[in-house]
C-alpha positions as CSV (number, residue, x, y, z in Angstrom):
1,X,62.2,-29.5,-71.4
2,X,59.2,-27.8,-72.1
3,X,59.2,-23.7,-72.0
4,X,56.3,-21.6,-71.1
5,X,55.5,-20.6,-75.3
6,X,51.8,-21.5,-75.9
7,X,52.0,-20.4,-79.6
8,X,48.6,-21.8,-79.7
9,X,47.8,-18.5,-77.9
10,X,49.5,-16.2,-80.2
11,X,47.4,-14.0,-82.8
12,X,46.5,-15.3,-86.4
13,X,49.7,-15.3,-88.7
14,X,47.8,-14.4,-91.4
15,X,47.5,-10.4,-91.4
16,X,44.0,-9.7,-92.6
17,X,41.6,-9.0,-89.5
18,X,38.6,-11.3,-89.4
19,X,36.5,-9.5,-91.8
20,X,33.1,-10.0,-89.0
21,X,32.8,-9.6,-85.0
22,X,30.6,-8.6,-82.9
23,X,31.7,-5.6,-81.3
24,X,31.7,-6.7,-77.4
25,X,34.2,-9.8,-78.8
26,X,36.1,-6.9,-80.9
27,X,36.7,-5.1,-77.6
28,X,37.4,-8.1,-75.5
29,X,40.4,-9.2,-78.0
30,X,41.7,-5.4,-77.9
31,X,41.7,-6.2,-74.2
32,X,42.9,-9.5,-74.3
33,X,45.6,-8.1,-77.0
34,X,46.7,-4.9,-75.6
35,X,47.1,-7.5,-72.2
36,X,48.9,-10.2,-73.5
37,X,51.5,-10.9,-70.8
38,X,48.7,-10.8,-68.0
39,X,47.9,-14.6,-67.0
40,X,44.5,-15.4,-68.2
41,X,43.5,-16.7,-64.6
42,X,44.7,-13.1,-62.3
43,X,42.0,-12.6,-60.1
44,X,40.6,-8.9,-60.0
45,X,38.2,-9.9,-57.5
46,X,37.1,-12.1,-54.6
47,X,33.5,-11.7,-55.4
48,X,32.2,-15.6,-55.9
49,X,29.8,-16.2,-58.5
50,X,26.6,-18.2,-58.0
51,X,25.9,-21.3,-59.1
52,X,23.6,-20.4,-61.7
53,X,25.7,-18.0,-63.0
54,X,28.6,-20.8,-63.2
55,X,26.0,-23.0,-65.5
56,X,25.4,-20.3,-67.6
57,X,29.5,-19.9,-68.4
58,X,29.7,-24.2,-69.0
59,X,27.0,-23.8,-71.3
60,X,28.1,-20.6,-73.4
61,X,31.7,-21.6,-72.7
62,X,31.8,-25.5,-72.7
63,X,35.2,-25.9,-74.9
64,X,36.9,-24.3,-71.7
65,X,34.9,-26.0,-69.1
66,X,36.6,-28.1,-66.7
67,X,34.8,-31.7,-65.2
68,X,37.2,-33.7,-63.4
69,X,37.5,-34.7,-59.9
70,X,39.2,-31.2,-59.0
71,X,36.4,-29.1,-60.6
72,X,36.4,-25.6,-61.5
73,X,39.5,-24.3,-62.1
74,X,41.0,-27.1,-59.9
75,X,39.6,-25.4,-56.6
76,X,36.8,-28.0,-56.5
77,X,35.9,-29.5,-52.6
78,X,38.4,-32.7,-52.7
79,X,37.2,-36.3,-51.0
80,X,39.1,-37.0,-48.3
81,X,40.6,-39.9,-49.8
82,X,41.8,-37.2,-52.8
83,X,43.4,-35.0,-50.3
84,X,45.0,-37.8,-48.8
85,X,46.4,-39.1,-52.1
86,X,47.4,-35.2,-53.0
87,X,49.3,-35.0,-49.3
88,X,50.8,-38.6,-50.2
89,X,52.4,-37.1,-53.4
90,X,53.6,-33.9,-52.5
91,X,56.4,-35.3,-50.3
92,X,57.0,-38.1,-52.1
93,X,56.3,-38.4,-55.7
94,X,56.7,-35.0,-56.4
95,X,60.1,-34.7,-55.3
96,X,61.1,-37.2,-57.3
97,X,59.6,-36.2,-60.5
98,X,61.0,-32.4,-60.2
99,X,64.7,-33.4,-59.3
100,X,64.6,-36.2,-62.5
101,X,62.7,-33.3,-64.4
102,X,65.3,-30.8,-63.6
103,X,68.1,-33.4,-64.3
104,X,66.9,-34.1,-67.7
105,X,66.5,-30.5,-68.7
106,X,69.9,-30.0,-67.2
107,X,71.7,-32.9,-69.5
108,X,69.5,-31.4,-72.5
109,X,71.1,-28.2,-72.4
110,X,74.5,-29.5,-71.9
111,X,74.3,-31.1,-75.2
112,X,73.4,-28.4,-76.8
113,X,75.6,-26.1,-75.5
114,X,78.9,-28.7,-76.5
115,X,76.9,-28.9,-80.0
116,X,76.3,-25.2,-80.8
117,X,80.0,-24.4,-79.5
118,X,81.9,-22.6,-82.5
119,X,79.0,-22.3,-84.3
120,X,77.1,-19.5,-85.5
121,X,73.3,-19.4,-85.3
122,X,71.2,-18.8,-88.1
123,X,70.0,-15.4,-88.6
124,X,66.7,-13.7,-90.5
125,X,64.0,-11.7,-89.8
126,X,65.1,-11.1,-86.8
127,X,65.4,-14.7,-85.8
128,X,68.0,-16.8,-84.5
129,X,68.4,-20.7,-84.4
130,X,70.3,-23.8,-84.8
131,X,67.7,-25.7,-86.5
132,X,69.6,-24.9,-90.0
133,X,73.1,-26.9,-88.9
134,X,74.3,-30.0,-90.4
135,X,76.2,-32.6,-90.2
136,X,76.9,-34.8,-86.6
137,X,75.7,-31.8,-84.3
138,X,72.2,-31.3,-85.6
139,X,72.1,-35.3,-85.6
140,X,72.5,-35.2,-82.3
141,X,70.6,-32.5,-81.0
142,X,67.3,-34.1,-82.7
143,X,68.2,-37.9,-81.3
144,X,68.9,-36.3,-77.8
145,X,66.2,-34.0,-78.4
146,X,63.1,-37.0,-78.8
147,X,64.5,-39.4,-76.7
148,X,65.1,-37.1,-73.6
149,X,61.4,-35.3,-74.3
150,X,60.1,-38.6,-74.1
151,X,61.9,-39.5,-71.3
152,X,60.6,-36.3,-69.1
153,X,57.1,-37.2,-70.5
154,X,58.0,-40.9,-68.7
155,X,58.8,-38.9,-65.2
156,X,55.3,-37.3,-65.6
157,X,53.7,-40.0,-65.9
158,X,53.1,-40.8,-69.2
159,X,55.0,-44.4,-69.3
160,X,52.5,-45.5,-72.2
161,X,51.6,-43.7,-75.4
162,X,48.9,-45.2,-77.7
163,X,49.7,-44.1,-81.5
164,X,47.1,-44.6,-84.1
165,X,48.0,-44.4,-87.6
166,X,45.1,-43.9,-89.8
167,X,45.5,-45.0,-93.7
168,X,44.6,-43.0,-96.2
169,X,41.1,-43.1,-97.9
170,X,40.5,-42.1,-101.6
171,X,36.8,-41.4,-100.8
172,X,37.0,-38.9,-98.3
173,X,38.4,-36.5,-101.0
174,X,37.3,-36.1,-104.7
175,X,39.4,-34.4,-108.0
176,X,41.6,-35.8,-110.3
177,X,45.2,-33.9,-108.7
178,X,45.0,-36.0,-105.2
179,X,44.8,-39.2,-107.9
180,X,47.9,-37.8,-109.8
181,X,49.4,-37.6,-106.3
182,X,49.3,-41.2,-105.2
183,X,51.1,-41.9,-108.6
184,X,54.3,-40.2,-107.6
185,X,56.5,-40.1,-104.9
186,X,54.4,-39.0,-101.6
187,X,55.1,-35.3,-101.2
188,X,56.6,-34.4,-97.4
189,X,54.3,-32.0,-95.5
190,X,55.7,-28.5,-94.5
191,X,53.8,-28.4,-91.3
192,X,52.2,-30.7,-88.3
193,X,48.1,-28.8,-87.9
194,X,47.5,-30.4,-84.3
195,X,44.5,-29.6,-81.7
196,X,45.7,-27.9,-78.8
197,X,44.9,-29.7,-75.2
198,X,47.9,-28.5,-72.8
199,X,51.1,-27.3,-73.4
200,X,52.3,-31.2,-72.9
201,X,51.7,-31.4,-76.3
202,X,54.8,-29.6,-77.1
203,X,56.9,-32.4,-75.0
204,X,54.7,-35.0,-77.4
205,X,55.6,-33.2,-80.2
206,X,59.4,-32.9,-79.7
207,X,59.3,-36.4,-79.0
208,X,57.9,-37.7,-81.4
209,X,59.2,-35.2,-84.5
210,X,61.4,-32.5,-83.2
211,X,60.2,-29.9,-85.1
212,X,59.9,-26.3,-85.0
213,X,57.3,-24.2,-82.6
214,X,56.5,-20.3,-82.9
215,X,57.4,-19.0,-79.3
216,X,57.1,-15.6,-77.5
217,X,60.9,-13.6,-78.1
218,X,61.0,-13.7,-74.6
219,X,61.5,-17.7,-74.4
220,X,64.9,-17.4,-76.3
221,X,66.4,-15.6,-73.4
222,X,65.0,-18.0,-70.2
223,X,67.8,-19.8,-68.8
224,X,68.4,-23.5,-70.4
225,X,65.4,-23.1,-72.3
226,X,66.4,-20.4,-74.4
227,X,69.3,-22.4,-76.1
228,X,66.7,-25.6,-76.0
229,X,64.1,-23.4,-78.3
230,X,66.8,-22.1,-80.7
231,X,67.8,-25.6,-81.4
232,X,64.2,-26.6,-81.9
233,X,64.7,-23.6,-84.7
234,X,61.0,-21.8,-82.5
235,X,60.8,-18.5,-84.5
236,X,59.9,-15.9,-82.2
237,X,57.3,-13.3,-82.1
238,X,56.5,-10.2,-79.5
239,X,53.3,-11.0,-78.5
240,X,52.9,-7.4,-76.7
241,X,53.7,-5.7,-79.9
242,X,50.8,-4.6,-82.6
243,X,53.4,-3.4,-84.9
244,X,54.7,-4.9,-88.4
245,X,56.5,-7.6,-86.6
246,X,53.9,-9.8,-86.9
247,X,54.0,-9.4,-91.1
248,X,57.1,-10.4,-91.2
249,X,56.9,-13.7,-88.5
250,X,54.0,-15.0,-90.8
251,X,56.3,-14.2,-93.6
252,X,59.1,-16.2,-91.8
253,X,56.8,-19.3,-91.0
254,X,55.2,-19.6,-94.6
255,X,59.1,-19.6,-95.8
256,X,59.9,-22.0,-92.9
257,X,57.0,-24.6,-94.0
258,X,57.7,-24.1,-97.8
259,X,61.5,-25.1,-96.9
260,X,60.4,-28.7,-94.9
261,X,58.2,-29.3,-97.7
262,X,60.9,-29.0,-100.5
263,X,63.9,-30.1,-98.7
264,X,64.1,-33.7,-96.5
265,X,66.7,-32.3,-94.3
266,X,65.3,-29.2,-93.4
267,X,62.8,-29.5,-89.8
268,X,59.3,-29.3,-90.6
269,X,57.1,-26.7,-88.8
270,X,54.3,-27.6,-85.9
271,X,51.5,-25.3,-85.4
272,X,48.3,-25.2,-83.3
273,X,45.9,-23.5,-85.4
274,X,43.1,-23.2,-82.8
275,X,44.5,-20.2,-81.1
276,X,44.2,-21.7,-77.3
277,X,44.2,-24.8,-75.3
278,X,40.8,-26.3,-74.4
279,X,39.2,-29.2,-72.3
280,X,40.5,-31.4,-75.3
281,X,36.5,-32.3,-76.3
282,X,36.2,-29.4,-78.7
283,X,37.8,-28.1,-81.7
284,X,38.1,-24.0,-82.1
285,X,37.8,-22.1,-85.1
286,X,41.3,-22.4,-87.2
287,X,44.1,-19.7,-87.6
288,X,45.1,-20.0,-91.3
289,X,49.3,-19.5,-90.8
290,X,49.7,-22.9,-91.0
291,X,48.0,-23.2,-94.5
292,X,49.1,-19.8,-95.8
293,X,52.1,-21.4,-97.9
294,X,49.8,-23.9,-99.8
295,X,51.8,-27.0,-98.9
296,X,50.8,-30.6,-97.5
297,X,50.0,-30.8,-93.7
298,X,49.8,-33.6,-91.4
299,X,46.8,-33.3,-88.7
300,X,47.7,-35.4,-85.6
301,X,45.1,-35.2,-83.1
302,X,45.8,-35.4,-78.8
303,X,43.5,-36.5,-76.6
304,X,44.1,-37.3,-72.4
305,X,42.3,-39.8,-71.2
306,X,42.0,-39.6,-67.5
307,X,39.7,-40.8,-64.0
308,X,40.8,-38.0,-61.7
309,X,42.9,-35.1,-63.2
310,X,42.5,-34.0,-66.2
311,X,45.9,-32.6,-67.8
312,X,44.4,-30.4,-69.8
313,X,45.0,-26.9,-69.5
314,X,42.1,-25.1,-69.6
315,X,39.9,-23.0,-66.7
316,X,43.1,-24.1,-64.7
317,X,46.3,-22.1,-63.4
318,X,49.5,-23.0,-64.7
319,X,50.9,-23.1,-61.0
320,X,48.2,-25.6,-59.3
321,X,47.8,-27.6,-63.1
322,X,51.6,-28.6,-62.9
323,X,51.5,-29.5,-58.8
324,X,48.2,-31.3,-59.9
325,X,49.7,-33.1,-63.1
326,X,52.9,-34.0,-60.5
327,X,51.0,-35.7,-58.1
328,X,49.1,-38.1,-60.5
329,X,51.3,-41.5,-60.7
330,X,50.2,-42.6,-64.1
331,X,48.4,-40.1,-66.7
332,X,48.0,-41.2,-70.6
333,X,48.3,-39.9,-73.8
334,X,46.3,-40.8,-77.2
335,X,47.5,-40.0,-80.6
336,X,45.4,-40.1,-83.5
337,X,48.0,-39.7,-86.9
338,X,45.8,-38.5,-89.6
339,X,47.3,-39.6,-93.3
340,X,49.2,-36.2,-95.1
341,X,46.5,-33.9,-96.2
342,X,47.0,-32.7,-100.0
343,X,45.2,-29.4,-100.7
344,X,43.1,-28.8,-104.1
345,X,43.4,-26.4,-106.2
346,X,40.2,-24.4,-104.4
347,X,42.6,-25.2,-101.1
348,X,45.4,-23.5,-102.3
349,X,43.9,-20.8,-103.8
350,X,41.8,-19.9,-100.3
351,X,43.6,-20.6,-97.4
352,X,39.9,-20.3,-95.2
353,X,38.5,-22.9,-97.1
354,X,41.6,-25.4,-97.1
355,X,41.8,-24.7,-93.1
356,X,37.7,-25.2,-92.2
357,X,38.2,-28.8,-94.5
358,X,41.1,-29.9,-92.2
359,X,39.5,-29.2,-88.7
360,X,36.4,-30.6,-90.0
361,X,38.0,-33.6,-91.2
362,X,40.1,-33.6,-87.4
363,X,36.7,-33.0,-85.6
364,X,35.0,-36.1,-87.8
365,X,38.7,-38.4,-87.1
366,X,38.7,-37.2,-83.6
367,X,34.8,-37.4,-82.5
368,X,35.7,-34.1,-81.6
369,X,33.1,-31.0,-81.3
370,X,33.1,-27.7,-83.4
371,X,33.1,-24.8,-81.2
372,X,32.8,-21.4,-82.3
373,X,34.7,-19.7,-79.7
374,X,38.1,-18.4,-79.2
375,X,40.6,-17.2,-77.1
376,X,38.9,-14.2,-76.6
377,X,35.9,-15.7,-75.2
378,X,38.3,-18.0,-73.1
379,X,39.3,-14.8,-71.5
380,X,35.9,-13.3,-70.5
381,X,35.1,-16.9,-68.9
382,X,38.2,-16.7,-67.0
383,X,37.7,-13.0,-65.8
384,X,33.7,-14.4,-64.7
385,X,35.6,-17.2,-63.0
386,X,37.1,-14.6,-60.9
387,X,34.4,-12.7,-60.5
388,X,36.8,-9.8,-62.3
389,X,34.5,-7.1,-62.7
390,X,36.2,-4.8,-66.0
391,X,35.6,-7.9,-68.3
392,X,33.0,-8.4,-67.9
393,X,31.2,-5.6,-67.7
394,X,32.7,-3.8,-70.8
395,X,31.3,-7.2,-72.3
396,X,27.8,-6.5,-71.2
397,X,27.5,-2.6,-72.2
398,X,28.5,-3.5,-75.3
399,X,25.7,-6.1,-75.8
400,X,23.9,-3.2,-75.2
């Protein structure tokens, strides 16, 4: 059930540029921009790096890094007992898993096909959905939705998922408006802010709320999945375009989050304001769309605890992460719930400052580490990984 969007790799909602960059990273995100449909881990190049060079990248590049028993971009040397586990899995397990994935996907699709029949999809912007529709069919697209999420997330392996729920603290924030706050009725956030690990965390996320995801336009037309996504209510965005398009998508999602904040019935927004996926030790530099519309958010913060593969996606390809992720019987899932986040008046006002508060209060929750890279960077240690020699080396003669 999930789809190929990453969101957490699309550009920053909000329109203004960053207002500093140094001018290699400037021409590494035209790159990476002008590039966007390109998978990060294409190899340009045969040419293997040394393994001096490969510490240099872990240090400079350590959110990305990868340190499980598969190593480097999963094309570590295996044990003999691994490989034997791995051969094991492949003509047993995996079978298994893909035919009850498939089946599930499958059933999901039927229901939303018998549930979206006569009606007409919601249009704006550009955008289409079913997330608006009321009544018994949106009922039980939702209650289909999360179970059947969480079922696939069971055929992956995830048959346990531990869920902390952390209380609120009056200390942690100071001002008389949060005090007037607690009087009243609590407010209902417009958006989940969550740290981005591996695009399992959609299937989490649809489990566990079934709300709406920002997707590439391309998604809504994929077989099954498209319907899937315009039920979730995704709004979709043209990640190869540079055009005006993306004005009016951040224009979309502030109106979509200011709607789930103000109405119970409408489906609250999920965004992954880090921009990319990383080991899941680190926390990125946050996107301010999700705190553009000056409304509550709840941070929720992933973390996959593992002995032998590691399910994040990071200096990974998709391809050999999911035949990895397949073969593992049992993987895990922790979820830290933060309490709903009320912004000051300061917050509101700069939606920098109420964004930098929230990840640092995620990294501090999380005993996760503030990184200052991005997705650009994440591209350059990719193209080194591959020994791709344009990359790089428009990287260096800029340092020059």
């Amino acid at each position: 059930m999930t789809f190929p969007t990453m969101e957490s790799e699309l550009k920053d909602l909000n329109s203004k540029p960053p207002q500093s960059k140094p001018a290699a990273a400037e021409i590494i995100h035209e790159e990476a921009s002008t590039n966007d449909n390109l998978p990060l881990l294409k190899s340009d190049s045969t040419t293997p790096i040394s393994s001096e060079s490969i510490q240099e990248l872990e240090k400079k590049y350590a959110a990305y890094v990868r340190s499980d028993v598969y190593g480097t971009m999963g094309r570590g040397e295996l044990p003999i007992k691994e490989k034997v586990l791995l051969g094991l899995s492949l003509v047993t397990l995996v079978p298994i898993r893909v035919a009850a994935a498939l089946t599930i996907l499958i059933l999901y699709y039927l229901i939303c096909r018998i549930c979206t029949l006569f009606s007409a999809p919601n249009r704006e912007e550009d955008q289409e959905d079913y997330a608006h529709m009321g009544g018994w069919r949106r009922a039980v697209i939702v209650r289909c939705g999360r179970a059947l999420s969480r079922a696939l997330l069971f055929v992956l392996g995830f048959y346990w998922i531990s869920e902390t729920y952390r209380n609120s603290n009056t200390d942690d924030k100071s001002g008389t408006e949060e005090v007037k706050n607690k009087t009243k009725e609590p407010e209902k956030p417009g958006v989940i802010v969550s740290n981005h690990v591996s695009h399992l965390d959609i299937l989490y996320h649809m489990s566990s709320s079934f709300p709406s995801f920002v997707a590439k336009r391309s998604v809504a037309k994929l077989p099954l999945v498209g319907l899937i996504s315009k039920c979730l209510g995704c709004v979709y965005v043209q990640r190869e375009s540079k055009s005006s398009d993306f004005k009016g998508v951040s224009g979309v999602v502030t109106e979509r989050i200011r709607d789930a904040h103000q109405n119970k019935s409408a489906p609250i927004m999920m965004l992954f304001p880090e921009g990319t996926t990383t080991n899941g030790d680190f926390l990125l530099p946050f996107k301010t769309g999700a705190f553009l519309a000056k409304t509550p958010v709840l941070p929720v913060i992933l973390r996959y605890p593992y002995q032998r593969f590691s399910p994040a996606w990071d200096s990974i390809s998709g391809v050999r992460h999911v035949i990895f992720l397949l073969c593992q019987f049992v993987n895990h899932i922790e979820v830290t719930r933060l309490p709903v986040y009320y912004p000051s008046q300061q917050e509101r006002d700069d939606p920098k400052f109420y964004a930098n508060n929230v990840r640092r209060l995620m990294a501090s929750e999380g005993n996760l580490i503030l990184s200052d890279i991005g997705l650009a960077e994440k591209r350059i240690y990719h193209a080194a990984l591959n020994g791709n020699k344009n990359l790089p080396s428009v990287l260096h003669q800029k340092d020059d």
